[in-house]
LUMLUM-939545 format. One record per residue: x negated, y, z of N, C-alpha, C, O, CB in turn; residue in one letter. Coordinates in steps of 0.1 Angstrom, whole numbers, plus 2048, in hexadecimal, padded with zeros to 3 digits. Glycine has a CB too. Layout:
XYZXYZXYZXYZXYZA/...
end
This chain:
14435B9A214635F99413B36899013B374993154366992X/13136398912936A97F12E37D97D13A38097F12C361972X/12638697B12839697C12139997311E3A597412539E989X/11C39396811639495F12138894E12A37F95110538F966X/12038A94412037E93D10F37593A10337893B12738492EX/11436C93710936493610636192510F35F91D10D35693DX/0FC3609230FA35E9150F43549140E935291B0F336690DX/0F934890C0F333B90A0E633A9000EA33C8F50FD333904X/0DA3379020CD3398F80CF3348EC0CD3388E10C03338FDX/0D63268F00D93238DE0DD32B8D70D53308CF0E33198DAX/0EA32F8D70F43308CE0FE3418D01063468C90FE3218D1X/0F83478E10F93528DD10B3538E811135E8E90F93528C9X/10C34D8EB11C3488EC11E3518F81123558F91213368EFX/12335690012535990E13435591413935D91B12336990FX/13C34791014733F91614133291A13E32991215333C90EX/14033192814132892B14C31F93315632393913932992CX/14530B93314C30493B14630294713B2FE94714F2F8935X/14C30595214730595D14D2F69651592F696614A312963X/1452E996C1492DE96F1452DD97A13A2DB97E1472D5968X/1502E098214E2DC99414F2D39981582CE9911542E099DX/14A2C89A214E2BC9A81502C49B814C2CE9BE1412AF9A5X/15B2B79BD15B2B49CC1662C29C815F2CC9CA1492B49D7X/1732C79C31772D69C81852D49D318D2CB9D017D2E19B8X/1872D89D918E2D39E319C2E19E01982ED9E21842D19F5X/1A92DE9DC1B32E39DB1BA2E79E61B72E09EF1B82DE9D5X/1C22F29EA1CA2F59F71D32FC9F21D03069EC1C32FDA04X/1E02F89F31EE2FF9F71F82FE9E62013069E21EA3169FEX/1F52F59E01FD2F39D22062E99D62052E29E01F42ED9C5X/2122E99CC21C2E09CC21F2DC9C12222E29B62252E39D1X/21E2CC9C521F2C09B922A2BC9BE22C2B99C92132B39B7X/2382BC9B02422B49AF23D2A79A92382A799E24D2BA9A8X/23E29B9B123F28D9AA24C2879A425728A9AA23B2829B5X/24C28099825927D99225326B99024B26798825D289982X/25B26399C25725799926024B99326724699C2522549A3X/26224798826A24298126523398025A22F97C26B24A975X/27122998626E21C98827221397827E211974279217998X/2682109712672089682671FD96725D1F896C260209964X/2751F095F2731E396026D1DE95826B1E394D27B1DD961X/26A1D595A2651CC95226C1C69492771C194B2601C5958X/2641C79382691C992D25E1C39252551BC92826C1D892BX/2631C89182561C291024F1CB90D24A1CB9022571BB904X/24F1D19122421E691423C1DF9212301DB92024F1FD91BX/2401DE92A23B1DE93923B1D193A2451CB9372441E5944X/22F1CB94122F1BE9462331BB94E23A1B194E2291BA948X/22E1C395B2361C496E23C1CE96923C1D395E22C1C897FX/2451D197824D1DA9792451E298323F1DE98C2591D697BX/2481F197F2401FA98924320798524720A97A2301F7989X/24021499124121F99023D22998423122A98523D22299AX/24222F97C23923C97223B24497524724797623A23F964X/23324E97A23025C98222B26497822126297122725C98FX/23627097A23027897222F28597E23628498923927A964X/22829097C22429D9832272A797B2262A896F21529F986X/22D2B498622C2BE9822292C898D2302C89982352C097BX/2222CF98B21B2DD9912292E29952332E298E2112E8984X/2272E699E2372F29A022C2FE9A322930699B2462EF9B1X/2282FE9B021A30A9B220D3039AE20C2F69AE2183109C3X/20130F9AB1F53089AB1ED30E9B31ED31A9B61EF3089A0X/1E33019B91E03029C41D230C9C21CE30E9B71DF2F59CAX/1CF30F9CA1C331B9CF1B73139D11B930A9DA1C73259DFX/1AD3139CC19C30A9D119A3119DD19C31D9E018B30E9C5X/1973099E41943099F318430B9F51803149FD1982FA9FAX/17E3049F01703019EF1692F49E616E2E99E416D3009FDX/1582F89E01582EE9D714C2E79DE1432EF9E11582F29C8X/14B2DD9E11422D19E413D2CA9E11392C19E81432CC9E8X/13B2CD9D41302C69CC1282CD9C212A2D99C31352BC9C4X/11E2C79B71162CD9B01202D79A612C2D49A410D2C29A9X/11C2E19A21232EA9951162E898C10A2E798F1282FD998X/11F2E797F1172E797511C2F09651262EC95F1152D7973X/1152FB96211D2FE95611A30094710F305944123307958X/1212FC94011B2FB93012030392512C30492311D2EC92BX/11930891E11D30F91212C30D90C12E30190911430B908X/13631490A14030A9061413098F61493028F014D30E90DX/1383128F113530F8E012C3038DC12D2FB8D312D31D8D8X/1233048E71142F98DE1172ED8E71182E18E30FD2FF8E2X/11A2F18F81162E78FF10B2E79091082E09121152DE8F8X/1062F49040F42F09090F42FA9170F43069190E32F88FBX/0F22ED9220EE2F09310EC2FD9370E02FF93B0E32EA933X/0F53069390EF3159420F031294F0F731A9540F8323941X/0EC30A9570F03089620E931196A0F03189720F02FB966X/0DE31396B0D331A96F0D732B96E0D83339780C6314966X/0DA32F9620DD33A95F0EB3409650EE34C9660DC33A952X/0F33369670FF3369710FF33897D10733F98210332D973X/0F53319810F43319910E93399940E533899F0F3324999X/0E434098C0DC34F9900E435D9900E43679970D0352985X/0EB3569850F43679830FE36998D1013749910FE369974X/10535D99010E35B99B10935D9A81103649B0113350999X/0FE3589AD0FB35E9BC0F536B9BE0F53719C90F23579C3X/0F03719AF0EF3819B40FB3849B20FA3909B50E438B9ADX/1093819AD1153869AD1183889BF11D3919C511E37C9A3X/11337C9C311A3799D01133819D811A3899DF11A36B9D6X/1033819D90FD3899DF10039E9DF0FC3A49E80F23849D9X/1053A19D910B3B09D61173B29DE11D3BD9DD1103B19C7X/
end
């Protein structure tokens, strides 16, 4: 986590969206609710509708893929400015 705010050059903004790939979750609990649907004139086959609910949320374990993050007013790419501010965060 960044130890600074970030200021976006466009627009001035300092919220951003931050987009992780690859994040690997540990220790949450998902209730499944699976409800067997016949076939009707809604449904063609017959088959399961699942719905989810969170009971706990799980904790990020670690992320394993690229991060990327963007202005969340303009849009416009801080990624760079992210991952500078953030490793001297880490570095301290």
């Amino acid at each position: 986590m960044p130890e600074r705010a970030i200021v976006c050059p466009q627009c001035g903004s300092t919220d951003l969206l931050v987009i992780s790939t690859g994040v690997v979750f540990r220790g949450g609990v998902v209730l499944e609710t699976l409800r067997w649907m016949e076939a009707d004139e809604d449904v063609d086959e017959p088959h399961y509708h699942v719905e989810e609910q969170i009971l706990e949320e799980p904790e990020i374990a670690e992320t394993e893929g690229p991060v990327r993050a963007l202005c969340a007013q303009c849009l416009t790419d801080v990624t760079t400015r992210y991952l500078e501010t953030d490793e001297k965060g880490q570095a301290s």
